[in-house]
N, C-alpha and C positions, 0 to 999 in steps of 0.2 A: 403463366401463373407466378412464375417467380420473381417478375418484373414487376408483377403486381405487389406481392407483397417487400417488394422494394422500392419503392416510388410513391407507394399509397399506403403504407403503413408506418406508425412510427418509431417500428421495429428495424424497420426497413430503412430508411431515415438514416435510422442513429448506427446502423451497422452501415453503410454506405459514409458516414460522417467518418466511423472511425478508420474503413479502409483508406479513405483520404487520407486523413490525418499521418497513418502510417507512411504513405507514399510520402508523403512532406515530409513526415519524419527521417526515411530515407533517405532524400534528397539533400536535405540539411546536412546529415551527414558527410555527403561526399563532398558537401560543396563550401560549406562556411566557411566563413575566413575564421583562420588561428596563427599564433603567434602573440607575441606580446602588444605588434604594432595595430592591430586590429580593433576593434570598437567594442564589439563583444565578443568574445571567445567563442570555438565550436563549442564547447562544455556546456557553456551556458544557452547557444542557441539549441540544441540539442536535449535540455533539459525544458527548454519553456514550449518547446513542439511535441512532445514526451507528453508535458502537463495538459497540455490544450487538447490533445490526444484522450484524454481521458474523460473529459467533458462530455462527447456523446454517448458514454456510459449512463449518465442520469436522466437521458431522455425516452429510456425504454426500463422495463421493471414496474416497480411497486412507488418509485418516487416519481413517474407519469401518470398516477393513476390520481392523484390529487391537483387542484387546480386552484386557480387565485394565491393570494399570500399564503398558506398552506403549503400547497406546492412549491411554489418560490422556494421556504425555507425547505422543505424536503431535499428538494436538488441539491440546493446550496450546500447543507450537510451532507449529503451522497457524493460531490464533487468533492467536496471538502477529506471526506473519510478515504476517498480512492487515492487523490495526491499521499495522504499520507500512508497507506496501506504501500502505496506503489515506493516511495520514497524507502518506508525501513526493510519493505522484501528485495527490491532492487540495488539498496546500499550493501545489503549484508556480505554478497560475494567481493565486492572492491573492500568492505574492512577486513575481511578475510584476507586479501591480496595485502592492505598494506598490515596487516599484522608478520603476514610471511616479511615482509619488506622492513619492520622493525628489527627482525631478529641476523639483519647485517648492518654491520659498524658502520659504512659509507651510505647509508641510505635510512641511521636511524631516524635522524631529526627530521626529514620530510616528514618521514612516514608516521611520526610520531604527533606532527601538527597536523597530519590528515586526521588523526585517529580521533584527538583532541575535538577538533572539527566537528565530527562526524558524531561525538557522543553530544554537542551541544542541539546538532540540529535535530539528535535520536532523541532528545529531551521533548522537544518542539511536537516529533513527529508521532511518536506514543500518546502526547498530552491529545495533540488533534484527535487523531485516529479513536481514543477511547471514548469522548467528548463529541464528536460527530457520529460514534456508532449507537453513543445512549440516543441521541436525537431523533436516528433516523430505527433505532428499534421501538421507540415510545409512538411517531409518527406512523407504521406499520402496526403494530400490535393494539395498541388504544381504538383504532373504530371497530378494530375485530373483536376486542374482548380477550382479558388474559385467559388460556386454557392451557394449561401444559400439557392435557391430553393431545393439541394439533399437534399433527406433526410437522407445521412449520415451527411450532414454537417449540419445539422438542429440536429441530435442525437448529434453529437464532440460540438457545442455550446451548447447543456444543459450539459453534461457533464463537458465544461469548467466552468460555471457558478456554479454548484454542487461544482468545488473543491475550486472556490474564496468563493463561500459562510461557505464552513468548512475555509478555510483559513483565514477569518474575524473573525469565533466564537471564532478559535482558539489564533488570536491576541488578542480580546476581551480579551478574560479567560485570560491570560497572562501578558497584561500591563494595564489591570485595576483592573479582581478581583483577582486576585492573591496578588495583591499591597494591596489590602482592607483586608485581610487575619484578622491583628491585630486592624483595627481598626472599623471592622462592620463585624466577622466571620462568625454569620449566616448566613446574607445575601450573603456573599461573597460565602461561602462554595457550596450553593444552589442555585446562578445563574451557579459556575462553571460545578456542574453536570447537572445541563439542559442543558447549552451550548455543554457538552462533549459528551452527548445522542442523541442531535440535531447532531454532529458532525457523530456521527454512524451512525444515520439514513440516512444522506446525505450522509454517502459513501457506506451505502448496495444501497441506488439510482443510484450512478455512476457506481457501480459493475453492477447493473440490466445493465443498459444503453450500458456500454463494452461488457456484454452480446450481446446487438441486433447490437453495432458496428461489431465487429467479423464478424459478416454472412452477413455483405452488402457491397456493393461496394462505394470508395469514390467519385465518379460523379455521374453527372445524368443518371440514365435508359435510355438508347436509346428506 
């Protein structure tokens, strides 16, 4: 039976795509070339096996369940909103790391270009993330009918609200204590890591949440 529903389903399918992918993704790991002499770095192979990884994510759910150009853009937007989901939950602990790593004099400037780095591409990866999640909450909610009574759509607004409330910590940290860096660091340095833990922690909440979205339907129960 359970080979069945792995070979013959397209549940089956897209979890079997991603356990590959992981394996590849491991493998990459231990093996790519790095150094400067190299072609492309393990970082970056690592990073584009990571993303391709996430791609059989959109072949099972509610973004499978439409077909033709419809479905096209659904994925598209579903792969689109996970790179970025995956990108600002999985940066958060290395900006975390290189914030510790500002606060020594031999290792400010790196870590301070990392940081710089890191908010241009948070920039990118918020704009995605919100912009592909309107997409693919209009694509799902629109043939069901809004009702705030379901309680899918009662889960997709905690969810929305989860990712505005990381996306306010996030502005926070950004255009006020970041600014404050030089002229109150303690303080600054220590509101931005509770902000950024707070940030984790509301997106293992939205991750739970996506969780129980998956297995429900977006209308009401008849």
């Amino acid at each position: 039976m359970l080979g069945t529903v792995a070979w013959q389903t397209r549940y089956g399918q897209a979890w079997l795509l991603r356990v590959l992918g992981v394996l590849v993704l491991l493998a990459v790991v231990r093996s790519a070339p790095q150094g400067e002499g190299a072609p492309v770095s393990r970082d970056a192979w690592q990073a584009l096996v990571a993303a391709l990884a996430l791609a059989p994510l959109c072949l099972s759910g509610h973004a499978a369940m439409q077909e033709g150009g419809a479905g096209m853009v659904h994925a598209l937007a579903d792969f689109i909103h996970c790179l970025a989901a995956g990108f600002w939950l999985g940066a958060l602990p290395v900006f975390l790391h290189c914030l510790r790593a500002w606060e020594q004099p031999d290792a400010r400037a790196p870590a301070g270009r990392a940081l710089m780095r890191f908010s241009t591409a948070g920039h990118v990866a918020v704009a995605l993330l919100l912009a592909s999640g309107a997409v693919n909450a209009w694509m799902i909610v629109a043939p069901a009918g809004l009702d705030i009574g379901a309680a899918y759509q009662r889960l997709l607004l905690l969810k929305i609200l989860l990712a505005l409330a990381m996306t306010l910590l996030a502005i926070v940290n950004r255009y006020r204590w970041i600014r404050r860096l030089r002229a109150a660091r303690e303080q600054a340095l220590a509101r931005i890591r509770r902000n950024s833990v707070a940030e984790l922690a509301l997106g293992a909440l939205a991750l739970a949440v996506v969780g129980c979205l998956g297995l429900m339907a977006p209308g009401p129960m008849s």
